[in-house]
Backbone bond lengths (Angstrom), bond angles and torsions (degrees), N, CA, C in turn:
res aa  C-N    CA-C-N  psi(-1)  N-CA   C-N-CA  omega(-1)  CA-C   N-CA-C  phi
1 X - - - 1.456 - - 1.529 108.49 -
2 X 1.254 112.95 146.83 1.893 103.09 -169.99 1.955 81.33 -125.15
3 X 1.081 79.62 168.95 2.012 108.57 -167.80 1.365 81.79 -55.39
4 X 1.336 142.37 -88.09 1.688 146.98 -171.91 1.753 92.52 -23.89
5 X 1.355 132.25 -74.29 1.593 123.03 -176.77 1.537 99.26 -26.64
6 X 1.367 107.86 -78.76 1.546 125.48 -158.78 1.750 95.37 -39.91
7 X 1.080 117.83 -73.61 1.340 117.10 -166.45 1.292 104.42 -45.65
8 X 1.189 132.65 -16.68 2.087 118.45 -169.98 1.648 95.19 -101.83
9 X 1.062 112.76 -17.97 1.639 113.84 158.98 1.410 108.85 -39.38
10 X 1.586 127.68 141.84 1.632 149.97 154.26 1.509 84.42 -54.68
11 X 1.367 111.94 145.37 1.627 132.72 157.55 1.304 107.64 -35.53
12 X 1.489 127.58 -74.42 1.588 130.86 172.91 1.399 95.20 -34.07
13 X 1.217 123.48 -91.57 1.353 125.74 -159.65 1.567 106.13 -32.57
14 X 1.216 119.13 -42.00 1.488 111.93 -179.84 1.480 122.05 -76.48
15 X 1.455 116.09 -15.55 1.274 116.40 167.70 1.673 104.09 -87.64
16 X 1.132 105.02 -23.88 1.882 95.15 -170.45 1.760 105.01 -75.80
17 X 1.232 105.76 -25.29 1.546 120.98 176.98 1.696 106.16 -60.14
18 X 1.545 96.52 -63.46 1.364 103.43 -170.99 1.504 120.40 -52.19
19 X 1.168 113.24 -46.78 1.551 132.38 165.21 1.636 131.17 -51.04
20 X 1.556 98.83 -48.62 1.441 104.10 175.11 1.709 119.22 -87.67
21 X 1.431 113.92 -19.62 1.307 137.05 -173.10 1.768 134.60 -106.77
22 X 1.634 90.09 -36.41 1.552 113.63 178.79 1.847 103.06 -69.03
23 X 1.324 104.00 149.20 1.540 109.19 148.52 0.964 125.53 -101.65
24 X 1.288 120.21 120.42 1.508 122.86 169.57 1.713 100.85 -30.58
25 X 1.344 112.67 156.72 1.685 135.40 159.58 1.390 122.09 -142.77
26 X 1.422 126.87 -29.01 1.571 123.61 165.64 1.446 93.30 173.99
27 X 1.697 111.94 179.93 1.569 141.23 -177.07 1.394 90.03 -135.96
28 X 1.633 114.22 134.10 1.444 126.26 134.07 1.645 110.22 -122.23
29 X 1.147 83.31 154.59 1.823 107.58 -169.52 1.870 96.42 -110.34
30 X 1.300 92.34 113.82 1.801 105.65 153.00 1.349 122.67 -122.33
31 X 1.387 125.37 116.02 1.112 126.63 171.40 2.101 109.18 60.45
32 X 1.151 133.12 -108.63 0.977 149.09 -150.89 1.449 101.50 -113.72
33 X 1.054 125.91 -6.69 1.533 129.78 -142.95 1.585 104.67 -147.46
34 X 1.802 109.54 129.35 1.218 96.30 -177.66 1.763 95.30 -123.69
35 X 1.406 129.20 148.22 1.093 126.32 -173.13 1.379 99.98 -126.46
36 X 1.340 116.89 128.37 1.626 144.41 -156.30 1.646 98.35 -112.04
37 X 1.229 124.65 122.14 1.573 127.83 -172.91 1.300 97.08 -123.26
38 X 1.460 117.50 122.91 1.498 133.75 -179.75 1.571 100.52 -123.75
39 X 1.672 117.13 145.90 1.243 122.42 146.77 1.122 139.62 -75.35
40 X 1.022 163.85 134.00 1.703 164.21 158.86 1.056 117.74 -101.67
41 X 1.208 147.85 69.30 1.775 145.40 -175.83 1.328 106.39 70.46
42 X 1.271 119.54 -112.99 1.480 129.54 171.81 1.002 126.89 -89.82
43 X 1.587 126.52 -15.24 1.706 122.11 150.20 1.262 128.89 -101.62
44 X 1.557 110.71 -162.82 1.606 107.80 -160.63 1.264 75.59 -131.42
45 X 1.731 114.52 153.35 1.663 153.83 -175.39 1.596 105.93 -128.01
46 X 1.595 120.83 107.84 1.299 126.07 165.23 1.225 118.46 -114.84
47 X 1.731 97.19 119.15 1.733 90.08 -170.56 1.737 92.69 -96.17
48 X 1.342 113.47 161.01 1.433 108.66 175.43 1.807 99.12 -133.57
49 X 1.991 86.36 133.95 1.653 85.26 -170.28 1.727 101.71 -103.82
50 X 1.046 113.48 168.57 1.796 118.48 158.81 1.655 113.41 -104.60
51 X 1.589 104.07 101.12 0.864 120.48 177.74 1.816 143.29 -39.00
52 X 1.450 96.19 -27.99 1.428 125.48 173.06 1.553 112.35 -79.65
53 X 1.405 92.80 -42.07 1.689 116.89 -161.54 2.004 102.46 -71.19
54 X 1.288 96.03 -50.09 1.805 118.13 -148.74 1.537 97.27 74.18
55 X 0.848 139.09 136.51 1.533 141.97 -168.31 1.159 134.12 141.57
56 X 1.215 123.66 130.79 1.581 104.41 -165.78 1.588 87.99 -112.21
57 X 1.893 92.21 134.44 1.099 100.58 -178.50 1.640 104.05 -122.21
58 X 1.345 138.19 63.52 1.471 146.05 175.49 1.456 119.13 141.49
59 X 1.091 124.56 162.18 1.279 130.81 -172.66 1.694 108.75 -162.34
60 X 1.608 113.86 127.50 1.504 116.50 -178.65 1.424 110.31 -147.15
61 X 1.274 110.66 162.46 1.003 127.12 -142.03 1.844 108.96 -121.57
62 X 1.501 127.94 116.28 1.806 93.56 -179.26 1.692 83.40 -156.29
63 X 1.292 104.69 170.28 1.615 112.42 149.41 1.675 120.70 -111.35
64 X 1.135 90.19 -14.70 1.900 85.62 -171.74 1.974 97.58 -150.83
65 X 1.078 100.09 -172.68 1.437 111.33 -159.78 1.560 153.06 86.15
66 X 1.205 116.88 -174.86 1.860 110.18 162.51 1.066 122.80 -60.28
67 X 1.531 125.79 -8.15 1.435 120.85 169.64 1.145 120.51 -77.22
68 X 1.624 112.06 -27.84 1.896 122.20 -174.46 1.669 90.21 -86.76
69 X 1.528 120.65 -30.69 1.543 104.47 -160.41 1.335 118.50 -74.68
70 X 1.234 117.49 3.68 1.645 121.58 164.05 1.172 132.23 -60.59
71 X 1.794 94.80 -31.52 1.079 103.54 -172.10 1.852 113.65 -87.47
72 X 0.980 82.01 6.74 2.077 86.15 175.27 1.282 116.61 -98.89
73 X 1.459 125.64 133.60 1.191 118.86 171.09 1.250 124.22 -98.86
74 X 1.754 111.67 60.25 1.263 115.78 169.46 1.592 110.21 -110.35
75 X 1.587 128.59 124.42 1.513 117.79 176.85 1.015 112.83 -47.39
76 X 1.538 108.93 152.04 1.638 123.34 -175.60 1.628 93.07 -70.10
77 X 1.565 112.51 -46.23 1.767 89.43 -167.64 1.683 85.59 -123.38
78 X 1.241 97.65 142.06 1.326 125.20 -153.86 1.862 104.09 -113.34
C-alpha cells in the first residue's frame, strides 16, 4: 500500500489498517498528549491520544520530516 492508497482510505479504515497492519516503532509523551508511531510499508502512521481522555484524538500520515524528528533522541543543537 503506498501513502497516496492510505490517504483515500475512510478514517476507520485508516485506523483499522494502522492497527491490524502497522508496526509499532515507539510512544512520546508531551504534556497531555501521547503520540503512537506506527510503520506501514514505506510510510509512517501517528496516532495521537488524549492523555486525560484515553482517546484518540488525530491521526497523520508522513515519510520524512519534523513529524518523524521527535521521535529521535538526538538534540536539535548539538
Amino acid at each position: 500500500m503506498t501513502l497516496y492508497e492510505y490517504k483515500m482510505l475512510s478514517e476507520d479504515e485508516q485506523y483499522d489498517t494502522v492497527f491490524s497492519k502497522g508496526k509499532f516503532l515507539d510512544i512520546v509523551i508531551e504534556g497531555n498528549s501521547k503520540y503512537v508511531l506506527y510503520a506501514l510499508d514505506k510510510f509512517f502512521v501517528e496516532v495521537i491520544w488524549d492523555n486525560e481522555k484515553d482517546e484518540i484524538i488525530g491521526i497523520g500520515q508522513f515519510k520524512e520530516g519534523d513529524s518523524l524528528d521527535k521521535y529521535s533522541n538526538v538534540p536539535k543543537e548539538i
